[in-house]
N, C-alpha and C positions, 0 to 999 in steps of 0.2 A: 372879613372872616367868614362871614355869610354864604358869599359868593364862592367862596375856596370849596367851602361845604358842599355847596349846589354843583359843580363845575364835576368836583370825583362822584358824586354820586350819577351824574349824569354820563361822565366815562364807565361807570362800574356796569348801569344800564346798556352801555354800548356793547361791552363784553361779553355779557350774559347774551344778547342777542344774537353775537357773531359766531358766543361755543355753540347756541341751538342750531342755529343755521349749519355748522361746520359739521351737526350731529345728524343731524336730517341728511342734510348731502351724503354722511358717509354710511348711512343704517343699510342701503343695499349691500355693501359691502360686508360689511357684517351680517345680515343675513345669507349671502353665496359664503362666506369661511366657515359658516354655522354647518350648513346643508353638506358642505365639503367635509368638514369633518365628523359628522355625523354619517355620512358614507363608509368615509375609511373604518371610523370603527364598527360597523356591523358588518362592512365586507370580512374585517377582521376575525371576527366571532365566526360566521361562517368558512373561513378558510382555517382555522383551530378545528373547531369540527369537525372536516372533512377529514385530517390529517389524524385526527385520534379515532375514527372511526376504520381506517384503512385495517388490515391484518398485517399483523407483527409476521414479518421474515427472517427465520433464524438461521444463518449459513455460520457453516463451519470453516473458517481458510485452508485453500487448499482441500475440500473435497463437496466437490458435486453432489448437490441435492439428487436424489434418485428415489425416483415414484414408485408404487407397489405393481406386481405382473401378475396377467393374469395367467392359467392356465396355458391357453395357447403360446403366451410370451413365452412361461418357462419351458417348452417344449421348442424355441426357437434357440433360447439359451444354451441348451443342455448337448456336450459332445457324448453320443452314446456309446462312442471306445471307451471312453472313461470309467464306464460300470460295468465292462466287461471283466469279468471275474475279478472285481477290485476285491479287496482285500482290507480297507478302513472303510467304518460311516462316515469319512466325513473327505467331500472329492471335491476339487478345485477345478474351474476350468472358467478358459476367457471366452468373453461374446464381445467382440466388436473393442473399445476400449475398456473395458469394463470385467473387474475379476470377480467370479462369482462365487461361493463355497456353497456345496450342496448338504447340508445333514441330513441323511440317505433313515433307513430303518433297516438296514443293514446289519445284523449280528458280525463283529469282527472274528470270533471265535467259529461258529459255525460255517463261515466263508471259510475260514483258513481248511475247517475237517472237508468241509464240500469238494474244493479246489484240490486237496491231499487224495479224497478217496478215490477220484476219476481213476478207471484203468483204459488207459491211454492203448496199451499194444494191443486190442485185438476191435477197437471202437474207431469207428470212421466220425460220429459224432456223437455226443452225450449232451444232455442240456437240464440240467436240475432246477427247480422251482420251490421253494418253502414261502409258506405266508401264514399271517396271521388269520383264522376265517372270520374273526368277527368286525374286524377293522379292514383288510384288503393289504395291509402291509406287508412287501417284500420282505421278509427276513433272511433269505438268503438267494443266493442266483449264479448259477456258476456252469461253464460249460467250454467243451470241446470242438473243433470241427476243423477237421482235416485237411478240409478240398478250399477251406476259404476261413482264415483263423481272424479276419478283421470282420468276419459275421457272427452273430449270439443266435446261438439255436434254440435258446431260451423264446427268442421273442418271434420265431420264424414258424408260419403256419404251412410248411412244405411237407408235413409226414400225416401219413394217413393214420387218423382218429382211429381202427380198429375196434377192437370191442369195449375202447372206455365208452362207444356211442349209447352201449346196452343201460347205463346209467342214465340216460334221458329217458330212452323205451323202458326202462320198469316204472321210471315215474310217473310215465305217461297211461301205461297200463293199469297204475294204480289208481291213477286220478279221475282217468278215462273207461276204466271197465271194469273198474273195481273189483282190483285182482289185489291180492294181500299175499305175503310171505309163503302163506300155507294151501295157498290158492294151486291146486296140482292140472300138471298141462304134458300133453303126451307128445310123441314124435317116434317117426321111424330113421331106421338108417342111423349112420353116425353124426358121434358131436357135433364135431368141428368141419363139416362140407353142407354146403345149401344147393339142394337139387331141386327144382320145380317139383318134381314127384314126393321129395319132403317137408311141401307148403299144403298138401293136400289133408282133411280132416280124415285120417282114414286108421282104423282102428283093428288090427288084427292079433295073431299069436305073436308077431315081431314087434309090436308096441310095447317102446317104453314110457315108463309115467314117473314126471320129476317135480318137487315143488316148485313155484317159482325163485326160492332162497336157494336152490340145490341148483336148478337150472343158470341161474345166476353167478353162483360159486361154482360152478363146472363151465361156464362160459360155453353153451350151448345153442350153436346155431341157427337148429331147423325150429326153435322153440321159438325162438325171440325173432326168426322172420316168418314166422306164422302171425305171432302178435300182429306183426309191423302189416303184413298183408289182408289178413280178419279179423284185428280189431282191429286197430289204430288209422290206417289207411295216411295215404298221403298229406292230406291237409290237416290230419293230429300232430303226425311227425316233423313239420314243417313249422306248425306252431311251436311245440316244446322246443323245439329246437333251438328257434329264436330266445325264447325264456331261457335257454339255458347260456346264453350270448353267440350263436352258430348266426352268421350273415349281419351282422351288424357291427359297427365299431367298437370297442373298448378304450373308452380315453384313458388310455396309458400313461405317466408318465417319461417313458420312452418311446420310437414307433414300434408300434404291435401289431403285424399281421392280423388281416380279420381272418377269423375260421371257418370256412366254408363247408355247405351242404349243398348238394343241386338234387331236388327231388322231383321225378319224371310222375306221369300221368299212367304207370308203367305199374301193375300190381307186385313182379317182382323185382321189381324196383323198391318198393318200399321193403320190402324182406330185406334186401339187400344193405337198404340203409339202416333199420331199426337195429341188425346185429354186427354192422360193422364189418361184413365181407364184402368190403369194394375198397377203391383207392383211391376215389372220389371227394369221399368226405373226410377234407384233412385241417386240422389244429395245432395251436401251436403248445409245447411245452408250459407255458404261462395258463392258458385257458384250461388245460389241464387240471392244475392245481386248483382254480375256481372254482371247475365241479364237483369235486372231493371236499373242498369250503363248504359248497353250499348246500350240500348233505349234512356237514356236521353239524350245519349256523343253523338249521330250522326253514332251510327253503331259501334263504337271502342270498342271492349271489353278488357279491361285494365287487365294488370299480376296485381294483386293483391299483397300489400307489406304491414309489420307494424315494420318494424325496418328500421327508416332513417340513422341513424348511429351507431355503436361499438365499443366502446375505450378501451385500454388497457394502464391503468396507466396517464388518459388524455390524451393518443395519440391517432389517428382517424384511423381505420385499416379495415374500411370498412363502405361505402357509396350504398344510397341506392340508384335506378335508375326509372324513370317514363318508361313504357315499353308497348308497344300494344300485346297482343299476339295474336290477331286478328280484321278482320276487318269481321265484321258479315254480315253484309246488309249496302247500299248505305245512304248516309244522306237523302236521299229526302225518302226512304223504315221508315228509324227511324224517321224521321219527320209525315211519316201516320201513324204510330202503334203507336204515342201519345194520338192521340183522341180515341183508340180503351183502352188504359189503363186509362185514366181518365174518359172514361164513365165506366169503373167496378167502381168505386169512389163515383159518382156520379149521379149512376140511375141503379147501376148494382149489384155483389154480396158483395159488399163492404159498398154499402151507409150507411147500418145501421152502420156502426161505426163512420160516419163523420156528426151524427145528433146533433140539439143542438146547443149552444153557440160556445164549444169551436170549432166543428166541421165545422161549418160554416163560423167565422171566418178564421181559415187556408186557407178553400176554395177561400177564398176572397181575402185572401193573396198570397196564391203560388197555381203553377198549381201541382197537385200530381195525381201521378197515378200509376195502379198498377195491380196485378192480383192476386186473391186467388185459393184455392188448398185445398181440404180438401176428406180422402181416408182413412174406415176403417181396422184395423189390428184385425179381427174380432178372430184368436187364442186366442190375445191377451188382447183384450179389449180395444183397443185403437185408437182414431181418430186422425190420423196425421192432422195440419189446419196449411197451409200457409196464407204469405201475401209476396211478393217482388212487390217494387214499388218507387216513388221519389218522390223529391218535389223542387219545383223551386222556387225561392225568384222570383215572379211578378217584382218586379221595380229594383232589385240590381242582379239579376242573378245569384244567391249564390245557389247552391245544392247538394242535398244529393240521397243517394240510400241505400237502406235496405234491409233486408229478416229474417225474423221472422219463425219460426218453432214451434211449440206445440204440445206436445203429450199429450193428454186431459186423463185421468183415466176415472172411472165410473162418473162424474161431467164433465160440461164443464164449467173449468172457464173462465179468461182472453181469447179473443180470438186475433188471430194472426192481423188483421187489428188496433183493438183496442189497443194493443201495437204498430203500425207505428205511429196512430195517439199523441201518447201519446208524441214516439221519438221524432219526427218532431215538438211539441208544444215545449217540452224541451232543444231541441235542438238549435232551434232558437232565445228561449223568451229572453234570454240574449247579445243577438245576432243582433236582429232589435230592434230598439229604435220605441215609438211610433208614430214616422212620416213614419214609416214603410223602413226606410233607415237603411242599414247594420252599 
């Protein structure tokens, strides 16, 4: 019994020795499945990681993510038939696969009277311009043209600037010679013709003496190129001019003619340009409007804009922006050149079109003013007539600024003034209630 005892204890010893041995051998093993799994799972942890850290993409089925555009994009977008004398704010057009809708600042009401009041039989072209002056927005744009109806004379700088140029040169005489409203300046001979002999300082019993508000509102030419010849001189004229945007681009929402100046080394030469008796320096309808802005705004001449936003598919992929592209003259300069543009209105080459009821009322109501331009294209047969000018709500301070272009045939019909006043009646009537409140 003894021995039975001794014999399993001595096999139990045997066992215990063969599981060490069998543990020992197999411990590499188990440490390589250790190291292995101890791999996968921190590979693991960092590949979670990675994955929650990526950015969530959120598509919609069936329509195409579309990134926001810049400027230049939406001017690659945009079909410029489409705004020709539209008629909604709001214009559809395609670029490539892709449908775009434009929300323009387009008044629907004011487009419809614009487009209605053209007179067509005696006008070879017309081109109207309304904008807001403290924002640059188009609120209206509508126009004519005869010889080529798939062109907007709106945005064409092919007609000579004429005497709205005098609106640079008094600013410039104000800023630069410090000539004010009542500041009086003399000339021989007539108004409206520039003869070398009526750039000279020469004072006799045929000298007349005009203020420069008078001279201004009479649109007087041997005055303001005498300015342009002794005082201002070439390289004053050439600056304002810039300031006023004449030689440079205007990032337009549509393409827009630059407006050009070319000023010679030439004494009257600069006569020439300061009052607008040449055919040289020509502007488009749109820039028009800018200058008559930037008299009312305080000297800021605004980038001009008509698309506030463009969607794609309901999505927003481009916003419009309120922008200065210059600062012309000082406010207290654009505070004296107001009374030099509302006497052309009202005692000067404008009055006849603000006679009468309806004319007098406006008067009564808003301060408006402005300046006219009128210069034959005698190959041609035809008298280019401006009007750029504005008008102030009197009690609610609401306003507008315009410019008007006409190219008159063998008739003169509508004239360029007699379209602002018509605008500004229109524009308004639904606008102020009759307690004269906006």
């Amino acid at each position: 019994m003894r021995n039975n005892t001794a014999w399993r204890r001595y096999q139990d010893k045997l066992k215990h020795k063969s599981a060490a041995r069998k543990t020992v051998r197999r411990l590499p093993g188990y440490v390589l499945i250790f190291c292995i799994a101890l791999v996968l799972i921190k590979g693991g942890f960092f590949l979670l990681e990675a994955l929650m850290s990526r950015p969530a993409t959120h598509t919609t089925a069936g329509t195409p993510e579309t990134e926001g555009i810049d400027h230049s994009g939406l001017r690659r977008r945009i079909d410029p038939a489409a705004f020709v004398n539209a008629r909604e704010s709001k214009i559809q057009s395609r670029s490539g696969a892709r449908a775009y809708t434009f929300h323009t600042s387009l008044d629907p009401d004011l487009q419809e009277s614009l487009i209605s009041m053209m007179d067509r039989r005696w006008s070879r072209q017309i081109a109207i311009v309304v904008m807001d002056p403290q924002t640059g927005r188009i609120l209206g744009m509508a126009s004519l043209d005869k010889t080529d109806s798939s062109k907007d004379p709106c945005l064409s700088a092919a007609f000579p600037a004429a005497s709205l140029f005098k609106i640079i040169t008094a600013a410039a005489a104000m800023e630069t010679c410090g000539y004010g409203p009542e500041t009086r300046l003399n000339f021989n001979g007539g108004k409206y013709t520039l003869y070398r002999s009526q750039l000279k300082e020469t004072v006799n019993k045929y000298t007349n003496s005009l203020t420069l508000e008078r001279a201004f509102a009479q649109s007087v030419n041997p005055i303001f190129g005498k300015i342009g010849q002794n005082c201002l001189g070439g390289a004053n004229l050439e600056k304002y001019a810039t300031r006023f945007g004449f030689n440079q681009e205007i990032n337009f929402d549509l393409p827009l003619d630059t407006s050009v100046v070319k000023i010679s080394d030439q004494a009257y030469n600069w006569a020439e340009i300061a009052c607008g008796f040449n055919s040289t320096t020509r502007m488009s309808p749109l820039h028009g409007a800018m200058l008559a802005a930037a008299v009312v705004n305080n000297g800021r001449l605004m980038v001009p804009r008509i698309v506030d936003t463009a969607s794609v598919n309901g999505r927003v992929v481009y916003r419009g922006k309120t922008e200065i592209l210059d600062r012309c003259v000082t406010p207290e300069i654009a505070r004296r050149l107001r009374p030099l543009m509302e006497a052309s209105v009202t005692r000067g080459t404008a009055r006849g079109s603000f006679r009468g009821n309806t004319g007098q009322e406006l008067l009564k109501n808003f301060h408006i003013g402005g300046k006219t331009g009128s210069i034959n294209n005698n190959p041609q047969q035809i008298r280019y007539d401006w009007f750029a000018g504005y008008a102030q709500h009197r009690q609610s301070g609401k306003k507008i600024a315009a410019s008007v272009l006409v190219a008159h045939e063998k008739y003169i019909g509508t004239r360029a003034p007699e379209y602002f006043r018509k605008i500004v009646f229109d524009y308004f009537e639904n606008r102020i209630n009759t307690s004269g409140s906006p």
